[in-house]
C-alpha angles and dihedrals in degrees: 000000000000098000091053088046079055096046092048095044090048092046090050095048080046087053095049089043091059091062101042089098130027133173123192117195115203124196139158123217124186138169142216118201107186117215106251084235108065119002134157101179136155112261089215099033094183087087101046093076088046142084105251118212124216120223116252111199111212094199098052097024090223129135121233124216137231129261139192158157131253132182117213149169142163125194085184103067131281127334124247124197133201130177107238091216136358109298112221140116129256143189090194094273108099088193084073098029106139115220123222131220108212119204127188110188101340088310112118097238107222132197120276091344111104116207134181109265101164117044131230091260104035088052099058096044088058116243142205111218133166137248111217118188103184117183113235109221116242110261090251076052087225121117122222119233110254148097111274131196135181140139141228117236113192122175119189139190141186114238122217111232107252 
């Protein structure tokens, strides 16, 4: 009787043990799979979902741009490409906002005007190009201190032969 007593009393301090410390890990996953017949993707997909930093270089005080790799194809036709609002970088002054070039294979990417920047044939072969966003200096061609912010926004779209 009392070994069994002992071997209840020492399952039940083994029980509450178990639950003195607890981690819980929490992570989303998610997929894209493009249709075969028309895709823009990252060919890297982990940085598209992040914030991207550009590199500030303290000896030149100069700042870097950012460049990457994107897969497409279109079976469509060729592929056009337009900037949904004004690309730059802020710290919430517009006096010292620092404006961005996009440039989608090697095509300087505008506001509201879309342009072929991936041919008929290059499309439906499939391609990788490359996005280039690229700061413009300010026209002192001194940057202000300060922690700046600001997003890319690229729509694209397949065009029917004519």
């Amino acid at each position: 009787m009392f070994r069994q007593l002992t071997v209840l009393m020492v399952s039940a301090m083994a029980c509450h043990g178990a639950f003195a410390a607890r981690e819980v890990q929490h992570f989303e996953v998610f997929v894209t799979i493009p249709s075969q017949a028309f895709y823009v993707i990252p060919a890297d997909p982990g940085w598209i979902h992040r914030e991207q930093s550009l590199p500030w270089n303290l000896t030149t005080s100069t700042l870097g741009g950012l460049r990457k790799y994107f897969d497409v194809k279109s079976e469509a036709g060729s592929i056009e490409a337009r900037l949904e609002g004004r690309p730059y970088l802020s710290n919430g002054t517009q006096a010292h906002d620092i404006g961005l070039r996009v440039l989608f294979n090697e095509k300087l990417l505008s506001e509201g005007e879309s342009r072929e920047v991936v041919s008929l044939v290059d499309a439906a072969q499939g391609k990788r190009v490359l996005l280039e966003v690229l700061p413009v200096p300010p026209a002192d061609g001194v940057y202000k201190p300060g922690n700046y912010f600001g997003s890319v926004n690229m729509v694209f779209n397949a065009v029917l032969p004519k």
